[in-house]
Backbone as a ProteinNet text record, in pm:
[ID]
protein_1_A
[PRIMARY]
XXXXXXXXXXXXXXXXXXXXXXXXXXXXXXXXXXXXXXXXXXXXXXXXXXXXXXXXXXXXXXXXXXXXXXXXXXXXXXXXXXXXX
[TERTIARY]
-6413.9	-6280.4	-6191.8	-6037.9	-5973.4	-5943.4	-5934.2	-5887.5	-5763	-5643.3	-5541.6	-5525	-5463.6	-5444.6	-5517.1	-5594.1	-5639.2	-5567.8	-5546.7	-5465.9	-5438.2	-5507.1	-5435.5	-5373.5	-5360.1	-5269.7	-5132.5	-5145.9	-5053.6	-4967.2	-5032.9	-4967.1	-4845.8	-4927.6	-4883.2	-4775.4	-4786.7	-4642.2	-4549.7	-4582.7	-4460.5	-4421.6	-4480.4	-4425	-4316.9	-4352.3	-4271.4	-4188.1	-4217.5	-4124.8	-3934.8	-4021.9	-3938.7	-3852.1	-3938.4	-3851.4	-3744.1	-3794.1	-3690.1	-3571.9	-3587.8	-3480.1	-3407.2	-3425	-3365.6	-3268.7	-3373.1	-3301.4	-3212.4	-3216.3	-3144.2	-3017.5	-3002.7	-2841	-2807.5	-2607	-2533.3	-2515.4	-2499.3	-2440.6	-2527.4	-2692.7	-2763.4	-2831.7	-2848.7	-2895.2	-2790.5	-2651.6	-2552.9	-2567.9	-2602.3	-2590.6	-2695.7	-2840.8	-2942.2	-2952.2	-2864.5	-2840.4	-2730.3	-2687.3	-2577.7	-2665.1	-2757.3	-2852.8	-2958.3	-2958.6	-3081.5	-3020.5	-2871.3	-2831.8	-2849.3	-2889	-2932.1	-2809.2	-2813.2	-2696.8	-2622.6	-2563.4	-2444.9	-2352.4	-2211.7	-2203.7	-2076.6	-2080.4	-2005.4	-1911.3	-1784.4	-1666.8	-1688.6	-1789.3	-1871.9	-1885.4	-1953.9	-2013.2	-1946.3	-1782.4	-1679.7	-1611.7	-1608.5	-1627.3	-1712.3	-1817.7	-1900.7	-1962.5	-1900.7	-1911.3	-1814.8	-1694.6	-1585.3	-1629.8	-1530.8	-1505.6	-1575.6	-1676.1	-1750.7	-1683.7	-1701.5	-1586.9	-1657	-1604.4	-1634.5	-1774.6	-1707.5	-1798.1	-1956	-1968.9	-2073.1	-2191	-2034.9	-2086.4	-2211.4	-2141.5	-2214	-2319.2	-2302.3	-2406.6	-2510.6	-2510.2	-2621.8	-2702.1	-2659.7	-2689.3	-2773.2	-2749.1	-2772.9	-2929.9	-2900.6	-3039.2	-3147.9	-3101.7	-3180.7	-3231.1	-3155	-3228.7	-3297.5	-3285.2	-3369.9	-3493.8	-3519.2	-3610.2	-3716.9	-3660.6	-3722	-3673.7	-3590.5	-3569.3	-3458.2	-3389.8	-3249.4	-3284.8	-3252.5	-3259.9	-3091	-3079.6	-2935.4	-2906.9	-2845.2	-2812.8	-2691.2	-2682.6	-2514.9	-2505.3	-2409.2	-2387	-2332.4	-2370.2	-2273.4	-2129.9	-2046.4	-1914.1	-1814.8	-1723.9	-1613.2	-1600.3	-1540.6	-1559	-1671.9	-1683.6	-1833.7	-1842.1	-1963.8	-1964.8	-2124.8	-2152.3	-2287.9	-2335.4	-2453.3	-2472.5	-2591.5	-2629.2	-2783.1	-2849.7	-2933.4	-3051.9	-3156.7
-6922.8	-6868.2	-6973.2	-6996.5	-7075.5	-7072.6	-7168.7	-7110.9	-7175.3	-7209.6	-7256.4	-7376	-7398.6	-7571.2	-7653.1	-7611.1	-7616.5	-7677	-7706.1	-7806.5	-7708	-7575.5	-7450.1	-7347.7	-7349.8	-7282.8	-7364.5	-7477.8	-7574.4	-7565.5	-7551.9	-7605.9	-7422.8	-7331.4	-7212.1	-7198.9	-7240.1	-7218.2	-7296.8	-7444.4	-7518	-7445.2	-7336.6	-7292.4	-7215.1	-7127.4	-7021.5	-7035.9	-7136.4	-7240.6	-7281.7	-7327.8	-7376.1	-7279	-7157.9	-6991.7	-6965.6	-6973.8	-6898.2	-6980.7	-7080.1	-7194.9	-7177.5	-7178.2	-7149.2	-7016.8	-6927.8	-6793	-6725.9	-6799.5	-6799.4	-6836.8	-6888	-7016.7	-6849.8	-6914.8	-6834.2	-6749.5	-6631.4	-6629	-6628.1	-6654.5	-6674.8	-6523.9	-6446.3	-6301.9	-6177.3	-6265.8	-6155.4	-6197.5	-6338.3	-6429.9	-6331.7	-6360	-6297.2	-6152.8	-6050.6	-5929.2	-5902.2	-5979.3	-5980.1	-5994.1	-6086.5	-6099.8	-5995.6	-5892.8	-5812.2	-5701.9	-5716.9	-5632.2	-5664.7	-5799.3	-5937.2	-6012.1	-6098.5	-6264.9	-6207.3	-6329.7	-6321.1	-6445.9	-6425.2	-6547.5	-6587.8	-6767.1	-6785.6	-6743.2	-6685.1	-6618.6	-6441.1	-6405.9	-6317.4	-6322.5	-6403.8	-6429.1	-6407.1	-6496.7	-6475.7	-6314.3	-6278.7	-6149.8	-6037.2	-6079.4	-6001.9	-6076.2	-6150.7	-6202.9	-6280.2	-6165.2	-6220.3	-6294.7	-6433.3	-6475.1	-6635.7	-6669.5	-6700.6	-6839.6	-6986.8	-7083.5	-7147.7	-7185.2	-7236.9	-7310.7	-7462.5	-7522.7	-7468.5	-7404.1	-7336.4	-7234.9	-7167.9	-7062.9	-7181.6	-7290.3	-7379.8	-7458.3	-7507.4	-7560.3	-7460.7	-7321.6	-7231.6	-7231.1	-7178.7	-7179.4	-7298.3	-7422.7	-7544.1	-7543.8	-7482.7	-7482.4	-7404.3	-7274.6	-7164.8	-7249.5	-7297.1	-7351.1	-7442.3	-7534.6	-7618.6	-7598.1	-7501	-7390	-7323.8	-7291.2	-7221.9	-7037.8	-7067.8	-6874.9	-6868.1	-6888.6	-6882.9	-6945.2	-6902	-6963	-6970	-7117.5	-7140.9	-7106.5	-7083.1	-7079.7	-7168.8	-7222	-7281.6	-7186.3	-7108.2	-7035.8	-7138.3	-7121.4	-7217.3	-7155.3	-7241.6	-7237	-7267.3	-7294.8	-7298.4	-7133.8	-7098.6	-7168	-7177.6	-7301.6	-7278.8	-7194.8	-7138.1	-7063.2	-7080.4	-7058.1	-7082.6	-6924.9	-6870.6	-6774.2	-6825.6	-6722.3	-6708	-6605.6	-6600.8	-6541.1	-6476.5
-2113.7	-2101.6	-2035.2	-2097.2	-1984.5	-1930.2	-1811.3	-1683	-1665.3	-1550	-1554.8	-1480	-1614.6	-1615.7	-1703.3	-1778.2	-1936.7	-2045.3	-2081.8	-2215.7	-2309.4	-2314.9	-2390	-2330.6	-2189.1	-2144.4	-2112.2	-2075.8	-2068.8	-2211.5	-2350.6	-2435.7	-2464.9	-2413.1	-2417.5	-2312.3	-2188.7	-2122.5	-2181.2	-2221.5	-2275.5	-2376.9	-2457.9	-2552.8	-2515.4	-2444	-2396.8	-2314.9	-2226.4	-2142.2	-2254	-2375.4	-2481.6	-2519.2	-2547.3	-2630.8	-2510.6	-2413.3	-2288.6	-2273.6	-2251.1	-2261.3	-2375.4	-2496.7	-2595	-2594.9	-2581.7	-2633.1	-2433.4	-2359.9	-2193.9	-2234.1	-2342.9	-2316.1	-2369.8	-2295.4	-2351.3	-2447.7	-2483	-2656.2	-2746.3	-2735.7	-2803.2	-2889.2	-2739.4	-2773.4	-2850.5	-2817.1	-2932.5	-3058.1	-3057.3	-3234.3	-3292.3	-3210.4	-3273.2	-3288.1	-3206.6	-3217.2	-3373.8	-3331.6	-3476.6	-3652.7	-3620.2	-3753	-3767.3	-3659.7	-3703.3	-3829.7	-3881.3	-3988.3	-4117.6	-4094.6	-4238.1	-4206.7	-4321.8	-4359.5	-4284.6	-4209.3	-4171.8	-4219	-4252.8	-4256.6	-4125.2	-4126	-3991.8	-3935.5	-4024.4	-3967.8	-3911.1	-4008.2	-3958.7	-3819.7	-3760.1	-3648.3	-3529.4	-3573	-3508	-3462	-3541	-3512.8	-3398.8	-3473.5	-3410.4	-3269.1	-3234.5	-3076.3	-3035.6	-2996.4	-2971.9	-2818.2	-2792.8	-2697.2	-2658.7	-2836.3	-2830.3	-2872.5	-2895	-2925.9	-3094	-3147.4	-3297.9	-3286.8	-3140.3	-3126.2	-3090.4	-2971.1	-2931.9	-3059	-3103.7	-3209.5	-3308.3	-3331	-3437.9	-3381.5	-3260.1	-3148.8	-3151.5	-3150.7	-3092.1	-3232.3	-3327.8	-3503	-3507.5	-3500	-3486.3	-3434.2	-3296.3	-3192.9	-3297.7	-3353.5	-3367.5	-3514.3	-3626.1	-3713.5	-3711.6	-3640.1	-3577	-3503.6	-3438.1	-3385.2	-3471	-3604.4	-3733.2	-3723	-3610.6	-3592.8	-3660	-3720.7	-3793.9	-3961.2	-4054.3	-4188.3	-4249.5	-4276.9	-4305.5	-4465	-4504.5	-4646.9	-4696.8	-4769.3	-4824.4	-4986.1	-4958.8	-5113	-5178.9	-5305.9	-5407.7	-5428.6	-5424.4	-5435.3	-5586.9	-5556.7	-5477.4	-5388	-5296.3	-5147	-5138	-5100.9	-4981.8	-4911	-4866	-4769.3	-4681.2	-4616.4	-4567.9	-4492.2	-4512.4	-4427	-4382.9	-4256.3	-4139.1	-4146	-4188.7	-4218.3	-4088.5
[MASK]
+++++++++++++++++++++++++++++++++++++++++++++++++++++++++++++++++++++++++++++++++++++

């Protein structure tokens, strides 16, 4: 059994170490509250978490797809549009 300080419990707090940090920042838990209805797309977003700034709004999206917890879409256009999954 492992005990602590093990190279698999180690690799398990950095994990979760990682999730908390992530999903702690600002704004993060309304984005993801906002996607539990399905796609959203970005002006969407705006909306549904007022107070929140373009930049940030796209910074956090950014984090979460990068993460693998967010799935980006680009609809085909004309307009473009992109939704989050």
């Amino acid at each position: 059994m492992p005990g602590i300080g093990d190279p698999i419990c180690t690799e398990a707090g950095s994990a979760v170490e990682r999730v908390f940090k992530l999903l702690g920042k600002r704004w993060t838990g309304l984005i993801i509250a906002s996607l539990m209805g399905g796609p959203v797309h970005f002006a969407e977003f705006r909306r549904a978490v007022p107070g929140i700034s373009e930049r940030v709004l796209s910074d956090r999206l950014t984090e979460l797809t990068a993460a693998g917890l967010v799935l980006r879409q680009v609809d085909p256009g004309p307009p473009l549009r992109v939704s989050y999954g």
